[in-house]
DSSP file (Angstrom, degrees, kcal/mol; ACC not computed):
  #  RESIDUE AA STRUCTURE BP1 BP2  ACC     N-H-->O    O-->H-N    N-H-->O    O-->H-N    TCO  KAPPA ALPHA  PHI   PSI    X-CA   Y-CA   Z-CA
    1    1 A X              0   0    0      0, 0.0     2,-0.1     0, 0.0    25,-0.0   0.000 360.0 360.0 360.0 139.0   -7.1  -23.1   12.7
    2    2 A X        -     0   0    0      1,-0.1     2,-1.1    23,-0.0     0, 0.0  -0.281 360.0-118.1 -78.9 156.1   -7.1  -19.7   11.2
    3    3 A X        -     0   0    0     -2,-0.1    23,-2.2     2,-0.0     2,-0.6  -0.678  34.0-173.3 -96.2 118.2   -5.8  -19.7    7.9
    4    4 A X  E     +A   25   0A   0     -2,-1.1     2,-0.2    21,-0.2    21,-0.2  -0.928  16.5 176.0-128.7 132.6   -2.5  -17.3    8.0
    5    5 A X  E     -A   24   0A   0     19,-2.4    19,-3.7    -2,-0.6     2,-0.2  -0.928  28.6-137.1-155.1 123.9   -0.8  -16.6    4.3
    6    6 A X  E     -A   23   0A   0     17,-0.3     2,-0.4    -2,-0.2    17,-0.3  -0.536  11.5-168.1 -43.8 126.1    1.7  -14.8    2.7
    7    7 A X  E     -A   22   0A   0     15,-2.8    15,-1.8    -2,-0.2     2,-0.3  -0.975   8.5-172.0-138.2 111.3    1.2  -12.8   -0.9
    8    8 A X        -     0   0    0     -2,-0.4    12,-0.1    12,-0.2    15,-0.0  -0.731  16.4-149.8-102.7 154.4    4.5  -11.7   -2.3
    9    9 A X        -     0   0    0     -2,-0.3    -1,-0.1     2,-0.1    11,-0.0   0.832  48.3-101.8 -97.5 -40.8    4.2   -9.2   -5.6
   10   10 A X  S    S+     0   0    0      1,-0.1     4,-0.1     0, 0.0    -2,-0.0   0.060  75.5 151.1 144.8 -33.3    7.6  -10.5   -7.4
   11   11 A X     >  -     0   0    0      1,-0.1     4,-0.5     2,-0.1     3,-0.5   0.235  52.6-133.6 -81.3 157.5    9.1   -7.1   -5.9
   12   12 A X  H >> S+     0   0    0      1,-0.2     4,-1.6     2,-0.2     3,-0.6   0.799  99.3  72.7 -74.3 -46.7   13.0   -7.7   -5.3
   13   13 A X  H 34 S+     0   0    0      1,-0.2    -1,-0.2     2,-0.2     4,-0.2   0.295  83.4  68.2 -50.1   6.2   12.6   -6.0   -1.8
   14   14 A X  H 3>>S+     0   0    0     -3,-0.5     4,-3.5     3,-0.2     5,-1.3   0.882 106.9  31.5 -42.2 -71.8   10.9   -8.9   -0.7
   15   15 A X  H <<5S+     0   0    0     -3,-0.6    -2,-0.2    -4,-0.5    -3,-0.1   0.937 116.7  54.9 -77.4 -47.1   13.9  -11.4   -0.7
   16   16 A X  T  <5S+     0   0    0     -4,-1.6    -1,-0.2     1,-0.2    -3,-0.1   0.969 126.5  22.6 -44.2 -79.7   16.7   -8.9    0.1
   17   17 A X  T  45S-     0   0    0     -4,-0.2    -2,-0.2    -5,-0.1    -1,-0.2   0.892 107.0-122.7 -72.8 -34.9   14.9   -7.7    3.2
   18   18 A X  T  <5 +     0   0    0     -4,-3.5     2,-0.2     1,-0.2    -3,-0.2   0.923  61.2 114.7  80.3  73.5   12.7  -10.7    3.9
   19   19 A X      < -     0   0    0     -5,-1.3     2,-0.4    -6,-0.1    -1,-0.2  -0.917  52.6-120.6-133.5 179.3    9.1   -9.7    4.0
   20   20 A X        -     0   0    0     -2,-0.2   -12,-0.2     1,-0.1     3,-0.0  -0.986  23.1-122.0-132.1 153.0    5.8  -10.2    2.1
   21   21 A X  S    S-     0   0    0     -2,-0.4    11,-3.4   -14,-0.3     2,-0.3   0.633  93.3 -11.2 -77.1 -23.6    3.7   -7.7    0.6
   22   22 A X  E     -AB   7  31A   0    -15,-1.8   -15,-2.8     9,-0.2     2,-0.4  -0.961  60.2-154.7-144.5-172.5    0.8   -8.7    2.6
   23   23 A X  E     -AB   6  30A   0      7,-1.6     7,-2.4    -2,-0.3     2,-0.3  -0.995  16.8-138.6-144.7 134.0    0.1  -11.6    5.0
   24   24 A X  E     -AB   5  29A   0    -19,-3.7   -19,-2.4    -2,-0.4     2,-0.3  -0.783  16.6-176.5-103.0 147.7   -3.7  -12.8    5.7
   25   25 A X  E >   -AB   4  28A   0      3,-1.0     3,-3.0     1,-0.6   -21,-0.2  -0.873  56.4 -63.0-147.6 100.8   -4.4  -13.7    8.9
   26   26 A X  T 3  S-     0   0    0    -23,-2.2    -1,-0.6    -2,-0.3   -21,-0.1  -0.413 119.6 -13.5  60.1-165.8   -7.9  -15.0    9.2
   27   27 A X  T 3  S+     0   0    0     -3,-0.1    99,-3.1    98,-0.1     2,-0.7   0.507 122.7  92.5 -19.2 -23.2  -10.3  -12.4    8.3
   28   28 A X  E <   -BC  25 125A   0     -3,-3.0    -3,-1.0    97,-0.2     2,-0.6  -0.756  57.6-160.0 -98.6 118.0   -7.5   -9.7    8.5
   29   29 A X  E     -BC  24 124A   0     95,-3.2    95,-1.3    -2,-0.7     2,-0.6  -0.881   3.6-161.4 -88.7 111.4   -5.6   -8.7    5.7
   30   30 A X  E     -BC  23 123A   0     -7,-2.4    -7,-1.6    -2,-0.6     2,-0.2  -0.913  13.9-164.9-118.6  90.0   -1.9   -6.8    6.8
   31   31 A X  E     -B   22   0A   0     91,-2.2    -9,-0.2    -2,-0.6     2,-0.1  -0.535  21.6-119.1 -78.9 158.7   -0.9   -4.9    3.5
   32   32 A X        -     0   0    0    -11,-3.4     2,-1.1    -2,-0.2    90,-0.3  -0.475  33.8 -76.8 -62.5 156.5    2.9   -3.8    3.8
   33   33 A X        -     0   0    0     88,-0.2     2,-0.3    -2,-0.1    88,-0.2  -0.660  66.9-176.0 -45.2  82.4    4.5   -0.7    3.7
   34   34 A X  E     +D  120   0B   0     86,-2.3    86,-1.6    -2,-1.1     2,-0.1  -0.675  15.9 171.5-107.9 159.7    4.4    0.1   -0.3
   35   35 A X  E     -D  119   0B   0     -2,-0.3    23,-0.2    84,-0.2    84,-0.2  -0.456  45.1 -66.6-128.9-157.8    5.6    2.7   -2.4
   36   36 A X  S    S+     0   0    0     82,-0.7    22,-0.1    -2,-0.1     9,-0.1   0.810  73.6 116.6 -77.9 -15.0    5.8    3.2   -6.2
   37   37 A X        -     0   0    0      1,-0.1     2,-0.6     5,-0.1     7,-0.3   0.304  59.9-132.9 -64.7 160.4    7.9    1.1   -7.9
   38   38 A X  B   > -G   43   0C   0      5,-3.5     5,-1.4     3,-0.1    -1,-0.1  -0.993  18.9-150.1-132.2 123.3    6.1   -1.3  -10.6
   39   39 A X  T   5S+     0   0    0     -2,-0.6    -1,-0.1     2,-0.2    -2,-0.1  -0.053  86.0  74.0 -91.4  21.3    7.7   -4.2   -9.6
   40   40 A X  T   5S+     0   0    0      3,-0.1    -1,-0.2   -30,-0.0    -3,-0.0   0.841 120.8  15.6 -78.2 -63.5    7.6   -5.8  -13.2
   41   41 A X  T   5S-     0   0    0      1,-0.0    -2,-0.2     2,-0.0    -3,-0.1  -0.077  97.7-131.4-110.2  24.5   10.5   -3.3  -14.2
   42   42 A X  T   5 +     0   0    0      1,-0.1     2,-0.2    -5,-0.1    -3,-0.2   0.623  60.2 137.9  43.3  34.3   11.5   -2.4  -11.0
   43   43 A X  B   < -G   38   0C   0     -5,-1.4    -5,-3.5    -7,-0.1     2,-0.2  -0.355  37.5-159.8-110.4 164.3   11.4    1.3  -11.9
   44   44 A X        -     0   0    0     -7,-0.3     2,-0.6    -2,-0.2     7,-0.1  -0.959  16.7-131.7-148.0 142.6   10.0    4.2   -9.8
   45   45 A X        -     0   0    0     -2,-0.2     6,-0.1     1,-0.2    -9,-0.1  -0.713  13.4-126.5-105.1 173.3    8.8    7.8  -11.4
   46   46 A X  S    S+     0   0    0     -2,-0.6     5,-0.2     4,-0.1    -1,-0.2   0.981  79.8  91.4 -48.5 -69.2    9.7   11.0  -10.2
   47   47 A X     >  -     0   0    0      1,-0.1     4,-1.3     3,-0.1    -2,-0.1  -0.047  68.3-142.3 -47.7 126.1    6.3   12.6   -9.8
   48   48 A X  H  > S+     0   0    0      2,-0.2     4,-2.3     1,-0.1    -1,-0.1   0.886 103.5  50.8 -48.6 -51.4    4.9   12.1   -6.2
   49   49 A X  H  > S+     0   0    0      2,-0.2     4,-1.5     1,-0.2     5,-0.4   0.964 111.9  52.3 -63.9 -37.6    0.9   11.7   -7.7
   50   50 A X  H  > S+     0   0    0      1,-0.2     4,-0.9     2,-0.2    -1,-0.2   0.838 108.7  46.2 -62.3 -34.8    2.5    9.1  -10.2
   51   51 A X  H  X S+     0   0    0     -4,-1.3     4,-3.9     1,-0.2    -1,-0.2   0.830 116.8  46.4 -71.8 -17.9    4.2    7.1   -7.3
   52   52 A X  H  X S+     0   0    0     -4,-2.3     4,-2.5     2,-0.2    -2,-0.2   0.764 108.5  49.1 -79.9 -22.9    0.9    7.2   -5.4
   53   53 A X  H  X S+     0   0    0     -4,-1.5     4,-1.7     2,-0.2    -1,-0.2   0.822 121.7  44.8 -89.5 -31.4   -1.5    6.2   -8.4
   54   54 A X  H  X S+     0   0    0     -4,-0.9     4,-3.3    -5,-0.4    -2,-0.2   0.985 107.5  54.2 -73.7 -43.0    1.4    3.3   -8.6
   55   55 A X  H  X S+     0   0    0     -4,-3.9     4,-3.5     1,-0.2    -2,-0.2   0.908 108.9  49.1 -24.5 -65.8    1.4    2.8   -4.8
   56   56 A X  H  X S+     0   0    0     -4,-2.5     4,-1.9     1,-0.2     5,-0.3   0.902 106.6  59.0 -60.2 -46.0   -2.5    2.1   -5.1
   57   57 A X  H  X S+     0   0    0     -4,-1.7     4,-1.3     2,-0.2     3,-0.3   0.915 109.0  44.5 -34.4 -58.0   -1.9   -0.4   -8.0
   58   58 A X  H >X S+     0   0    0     -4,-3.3     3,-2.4     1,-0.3     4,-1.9   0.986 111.3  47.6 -60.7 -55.2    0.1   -2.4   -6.0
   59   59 A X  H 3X S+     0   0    0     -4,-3.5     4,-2.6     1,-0.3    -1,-0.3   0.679 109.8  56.3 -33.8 -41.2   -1.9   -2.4   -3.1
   60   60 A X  H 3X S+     0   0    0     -4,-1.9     4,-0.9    -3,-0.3    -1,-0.3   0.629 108.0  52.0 -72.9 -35.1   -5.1   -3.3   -5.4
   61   61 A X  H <X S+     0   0    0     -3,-2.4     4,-1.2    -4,-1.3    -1,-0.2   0.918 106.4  48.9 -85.5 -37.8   -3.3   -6.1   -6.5
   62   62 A X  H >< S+     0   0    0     -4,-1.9     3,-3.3     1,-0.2     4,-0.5   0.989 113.3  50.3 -30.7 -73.6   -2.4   -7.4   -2.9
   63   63 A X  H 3<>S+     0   0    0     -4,-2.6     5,-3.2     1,-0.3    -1,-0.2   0.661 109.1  54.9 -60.0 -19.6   -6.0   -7.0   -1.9
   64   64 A X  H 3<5S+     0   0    0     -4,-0.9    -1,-0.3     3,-0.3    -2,-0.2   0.507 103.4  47.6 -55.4 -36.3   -7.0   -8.8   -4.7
   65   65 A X  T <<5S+     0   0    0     -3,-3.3    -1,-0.2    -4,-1.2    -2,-0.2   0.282 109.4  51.6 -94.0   7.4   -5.3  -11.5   -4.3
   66   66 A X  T   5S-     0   0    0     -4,-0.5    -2,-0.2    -5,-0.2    -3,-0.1   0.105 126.4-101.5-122.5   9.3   -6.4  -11.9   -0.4
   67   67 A X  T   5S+     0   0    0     -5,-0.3    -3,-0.3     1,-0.2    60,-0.2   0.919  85.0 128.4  69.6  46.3  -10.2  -11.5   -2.2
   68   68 A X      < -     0   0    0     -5,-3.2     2,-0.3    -8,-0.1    -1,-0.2  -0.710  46.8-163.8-104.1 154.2  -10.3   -8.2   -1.2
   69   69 A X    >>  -     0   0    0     -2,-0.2     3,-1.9    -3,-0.1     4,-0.8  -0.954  46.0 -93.1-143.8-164.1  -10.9   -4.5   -2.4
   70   70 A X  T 34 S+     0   0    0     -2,-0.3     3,-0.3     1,-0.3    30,-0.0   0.733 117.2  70.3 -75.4  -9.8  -10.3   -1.2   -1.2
   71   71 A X  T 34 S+     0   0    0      1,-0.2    -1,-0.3    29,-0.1    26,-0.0   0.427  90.6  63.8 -57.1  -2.2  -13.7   -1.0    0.4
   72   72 A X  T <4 S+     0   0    0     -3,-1.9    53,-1.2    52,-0.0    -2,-0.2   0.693  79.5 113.9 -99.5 -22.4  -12.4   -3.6    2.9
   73   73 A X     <  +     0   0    0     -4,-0.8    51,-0.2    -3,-0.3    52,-0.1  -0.190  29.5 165.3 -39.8 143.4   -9.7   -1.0    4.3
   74   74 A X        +     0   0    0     49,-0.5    29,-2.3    29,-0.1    -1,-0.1   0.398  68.9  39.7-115.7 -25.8  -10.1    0.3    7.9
   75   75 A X  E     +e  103   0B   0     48,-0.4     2,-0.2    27,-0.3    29,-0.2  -0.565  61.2 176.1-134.2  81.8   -7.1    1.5    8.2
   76   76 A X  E     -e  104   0B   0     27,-1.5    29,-1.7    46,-0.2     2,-0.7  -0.442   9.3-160.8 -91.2 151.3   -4.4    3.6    6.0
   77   77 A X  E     -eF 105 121B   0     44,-2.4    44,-0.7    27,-0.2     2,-0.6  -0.930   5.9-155.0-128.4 127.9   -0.9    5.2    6.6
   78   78 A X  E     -eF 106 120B   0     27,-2.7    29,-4.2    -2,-0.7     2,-0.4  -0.871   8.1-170.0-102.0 125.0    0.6    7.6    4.7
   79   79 A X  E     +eF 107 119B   0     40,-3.7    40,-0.9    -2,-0.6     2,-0.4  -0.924  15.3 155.4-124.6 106.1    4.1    7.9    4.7
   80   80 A X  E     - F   0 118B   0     27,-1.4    29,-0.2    -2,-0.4     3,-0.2  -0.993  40.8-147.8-154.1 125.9    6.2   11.0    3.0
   81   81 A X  S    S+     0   0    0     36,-0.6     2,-0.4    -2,-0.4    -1,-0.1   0.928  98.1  48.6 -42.3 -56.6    9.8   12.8    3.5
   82   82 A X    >   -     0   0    0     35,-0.3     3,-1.3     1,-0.1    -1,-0.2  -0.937  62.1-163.6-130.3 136.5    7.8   15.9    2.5
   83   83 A X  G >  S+     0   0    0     -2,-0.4     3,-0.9     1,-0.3     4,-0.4   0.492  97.0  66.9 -20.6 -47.0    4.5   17.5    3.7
   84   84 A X  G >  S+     0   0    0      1,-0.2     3,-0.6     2,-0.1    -1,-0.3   0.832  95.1  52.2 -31.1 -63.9    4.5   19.3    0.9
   85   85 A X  G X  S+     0   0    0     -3,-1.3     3,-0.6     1,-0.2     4,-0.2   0.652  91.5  75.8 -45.4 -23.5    4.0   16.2   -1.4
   86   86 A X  G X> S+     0   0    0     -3,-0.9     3,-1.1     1,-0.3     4,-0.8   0.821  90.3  51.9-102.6 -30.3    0.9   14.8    0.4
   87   87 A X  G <4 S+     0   0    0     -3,-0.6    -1,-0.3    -4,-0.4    -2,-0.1   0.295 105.9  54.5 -81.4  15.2   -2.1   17.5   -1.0
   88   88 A X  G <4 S+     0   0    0     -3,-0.6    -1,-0.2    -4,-0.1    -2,-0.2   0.599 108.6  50.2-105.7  -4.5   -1.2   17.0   -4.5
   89   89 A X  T X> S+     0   0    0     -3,-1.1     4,-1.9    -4,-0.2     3,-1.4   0.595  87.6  88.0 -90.6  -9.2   -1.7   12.9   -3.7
   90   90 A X  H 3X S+     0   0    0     -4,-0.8     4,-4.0     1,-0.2    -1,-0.2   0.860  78.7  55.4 -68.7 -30.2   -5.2   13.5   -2.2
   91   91 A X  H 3> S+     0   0    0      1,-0.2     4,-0.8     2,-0.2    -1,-0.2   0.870 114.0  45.0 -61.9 -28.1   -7.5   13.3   -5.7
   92   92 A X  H <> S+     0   0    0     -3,-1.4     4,-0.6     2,-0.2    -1,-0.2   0.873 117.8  48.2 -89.0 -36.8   -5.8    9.7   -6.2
   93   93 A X  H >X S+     0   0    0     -4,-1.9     4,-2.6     1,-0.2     3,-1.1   0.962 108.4  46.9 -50.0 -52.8   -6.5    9.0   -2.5
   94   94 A X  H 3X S+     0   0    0     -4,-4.0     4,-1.9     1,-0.3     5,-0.2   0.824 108.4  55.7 -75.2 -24.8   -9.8   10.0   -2.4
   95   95 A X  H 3< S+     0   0    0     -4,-0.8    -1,-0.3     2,-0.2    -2,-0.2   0.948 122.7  36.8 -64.6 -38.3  -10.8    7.6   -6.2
   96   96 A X  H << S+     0   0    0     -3,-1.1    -2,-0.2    -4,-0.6     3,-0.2   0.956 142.3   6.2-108.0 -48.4   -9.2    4.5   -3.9
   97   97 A X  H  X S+     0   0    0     -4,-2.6     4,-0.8     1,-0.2    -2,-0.2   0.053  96.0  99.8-114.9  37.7  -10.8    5.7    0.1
   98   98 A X  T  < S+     0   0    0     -4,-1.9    -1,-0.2    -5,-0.2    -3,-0.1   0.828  93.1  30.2 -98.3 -23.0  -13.0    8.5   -0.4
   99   99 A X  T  4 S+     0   0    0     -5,-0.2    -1,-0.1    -3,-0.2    -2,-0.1   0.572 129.5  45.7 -92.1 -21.3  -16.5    6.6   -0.3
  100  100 A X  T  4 S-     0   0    0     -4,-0.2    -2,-0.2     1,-0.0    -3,-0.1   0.980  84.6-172.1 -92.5 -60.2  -14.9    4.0    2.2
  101  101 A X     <  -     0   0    0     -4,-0.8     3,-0.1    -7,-0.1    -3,-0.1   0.876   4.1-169.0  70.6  60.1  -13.2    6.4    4.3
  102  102 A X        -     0   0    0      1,-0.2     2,-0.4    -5,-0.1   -27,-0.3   0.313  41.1 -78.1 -47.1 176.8  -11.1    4.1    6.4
  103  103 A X  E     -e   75   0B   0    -29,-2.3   -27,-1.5     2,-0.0     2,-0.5  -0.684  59.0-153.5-103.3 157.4   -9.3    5.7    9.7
  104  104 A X  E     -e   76   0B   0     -2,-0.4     2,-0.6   -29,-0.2   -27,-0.2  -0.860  23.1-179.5-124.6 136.3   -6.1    7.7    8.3
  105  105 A X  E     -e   77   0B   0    -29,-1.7   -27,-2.7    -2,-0.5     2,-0.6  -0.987  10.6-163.9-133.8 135.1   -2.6    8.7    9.8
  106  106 A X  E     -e   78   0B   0     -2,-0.6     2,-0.5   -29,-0.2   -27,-0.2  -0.856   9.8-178.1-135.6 130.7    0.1   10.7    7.8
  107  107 A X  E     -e   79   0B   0    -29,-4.2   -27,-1.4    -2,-0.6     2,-0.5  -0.895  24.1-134.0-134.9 137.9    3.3   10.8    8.9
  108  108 A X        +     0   0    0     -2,-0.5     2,-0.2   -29,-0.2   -27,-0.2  -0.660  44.9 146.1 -95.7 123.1    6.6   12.6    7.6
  109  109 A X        -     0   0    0     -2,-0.5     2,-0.2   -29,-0.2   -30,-0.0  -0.723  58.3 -92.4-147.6 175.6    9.7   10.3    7.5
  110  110 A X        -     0   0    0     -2,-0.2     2,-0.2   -30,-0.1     4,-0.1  -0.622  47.4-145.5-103.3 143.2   12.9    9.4    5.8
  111  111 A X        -     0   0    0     -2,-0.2     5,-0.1     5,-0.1   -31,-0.0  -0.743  25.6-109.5-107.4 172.6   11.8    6.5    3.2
  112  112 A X  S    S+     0   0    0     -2,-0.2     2,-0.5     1,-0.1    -2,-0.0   0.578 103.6  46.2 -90.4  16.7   14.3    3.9    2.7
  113  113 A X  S >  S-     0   0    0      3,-0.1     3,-3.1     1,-0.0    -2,-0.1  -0.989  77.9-137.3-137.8 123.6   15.3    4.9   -1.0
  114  114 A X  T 3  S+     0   0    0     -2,-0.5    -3,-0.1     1,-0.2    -1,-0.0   0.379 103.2  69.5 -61.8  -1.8   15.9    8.6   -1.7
  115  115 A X  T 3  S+     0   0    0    -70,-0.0     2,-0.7     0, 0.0    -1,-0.2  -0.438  86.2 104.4 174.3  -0.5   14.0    8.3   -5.0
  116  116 A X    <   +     0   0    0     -3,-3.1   -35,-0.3     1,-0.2    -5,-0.1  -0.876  37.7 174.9-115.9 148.4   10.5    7.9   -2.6
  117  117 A X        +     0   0    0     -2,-0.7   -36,-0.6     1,-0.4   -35,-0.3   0.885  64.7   2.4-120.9 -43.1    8.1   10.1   -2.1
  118  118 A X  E     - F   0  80B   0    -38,-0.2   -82,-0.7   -70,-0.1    -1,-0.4  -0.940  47.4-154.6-140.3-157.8    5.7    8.4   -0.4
  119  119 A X  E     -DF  35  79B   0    -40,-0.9   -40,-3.7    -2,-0.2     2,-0.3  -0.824  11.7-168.9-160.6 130.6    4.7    4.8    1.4
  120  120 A X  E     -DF  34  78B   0    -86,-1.6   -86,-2.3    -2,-0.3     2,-0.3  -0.921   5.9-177.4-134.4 164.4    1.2    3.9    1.8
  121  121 A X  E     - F   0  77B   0    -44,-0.7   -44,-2.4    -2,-0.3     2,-0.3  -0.955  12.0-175.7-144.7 151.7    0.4    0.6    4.2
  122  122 A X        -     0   0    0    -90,-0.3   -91,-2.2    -2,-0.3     2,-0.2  -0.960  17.8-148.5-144.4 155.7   -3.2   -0.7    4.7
  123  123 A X  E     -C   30   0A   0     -2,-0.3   -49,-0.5   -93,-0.2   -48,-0.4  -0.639  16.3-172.7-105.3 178.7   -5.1   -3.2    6.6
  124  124 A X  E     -C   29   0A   0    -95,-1.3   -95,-3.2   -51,-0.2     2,-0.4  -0.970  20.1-141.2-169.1 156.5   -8.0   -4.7    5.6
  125  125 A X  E     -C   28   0A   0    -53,-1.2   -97,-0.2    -2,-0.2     2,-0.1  -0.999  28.1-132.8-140.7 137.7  -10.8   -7.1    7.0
  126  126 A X        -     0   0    0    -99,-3.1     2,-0.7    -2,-0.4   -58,-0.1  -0.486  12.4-126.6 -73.5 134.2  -12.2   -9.8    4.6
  127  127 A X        +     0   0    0    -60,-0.2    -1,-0.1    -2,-0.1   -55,-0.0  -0.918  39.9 166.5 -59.3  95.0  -15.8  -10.4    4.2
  128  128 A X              0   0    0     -2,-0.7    -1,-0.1     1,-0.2    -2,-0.0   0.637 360.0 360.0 -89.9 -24.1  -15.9  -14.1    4.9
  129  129 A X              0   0    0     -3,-0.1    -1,-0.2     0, 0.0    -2,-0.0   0.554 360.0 360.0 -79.3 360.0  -19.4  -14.3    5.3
């Protein structure tokens, strides 16, 4: 039976909406849609590079707990209200996928909290072997 698991961060959006921040599925790791908030203090900052350098934290912690790292990405999504915002995140992209260089979409959208700037979501596939 494949082993299928849930990894919640603490984040309050979790329970409200009822998801988890990723889910393992076998070899495949299904990060969520995350953004900045540090889900200790449930805070977000202003600055777009600061939500992104938080973004990756969370994520790092996901994959981390699924025995993962950011070399294991294949796939990333970029999510931002404005275009504008998304070259000033790329030096913090490229420190977390620039040697792995995973396949990339960015797409400009309404986030669900005015106060985000962007949403990143990854997959990832586990080295089991």
């Amino acid at each position: 039976m494949t082993e299928r698991r849930s990894i919640l961060s603490g984040s309050t959006f979790e329970e409200q909406i009822g998801y988890a921040r990723a889910v393992i599925d076998g070899d495949w790791v299904h990060v969520s849609g995350t953004t900045g908030f540090d889900y200790t203090t449930m805070t977000i900052a202003e600055d777009v590079v600061e939500q992104a350098e938080q973004c990756l934290r969370n994520i790092e912690a996901a994959l981390t707990e699924a025995k993962c790292t950011f070399a294991d990405v294949v796939r990333v999504r970029y999510l931002l209200p404005d275009r504008a915002d998304f070259e000033p995140c790329w030096p913090a992209l490229r420190r977390a996928f620039g040697e792995v260089r995973p396949a990339a979409t960015m797409l400009m959208c309404g986030l669900a909290d005015p106060r985000m700037k962007i949403e990143i979501e990854v997959y990832a596939r586990r080295n089991t072997a």
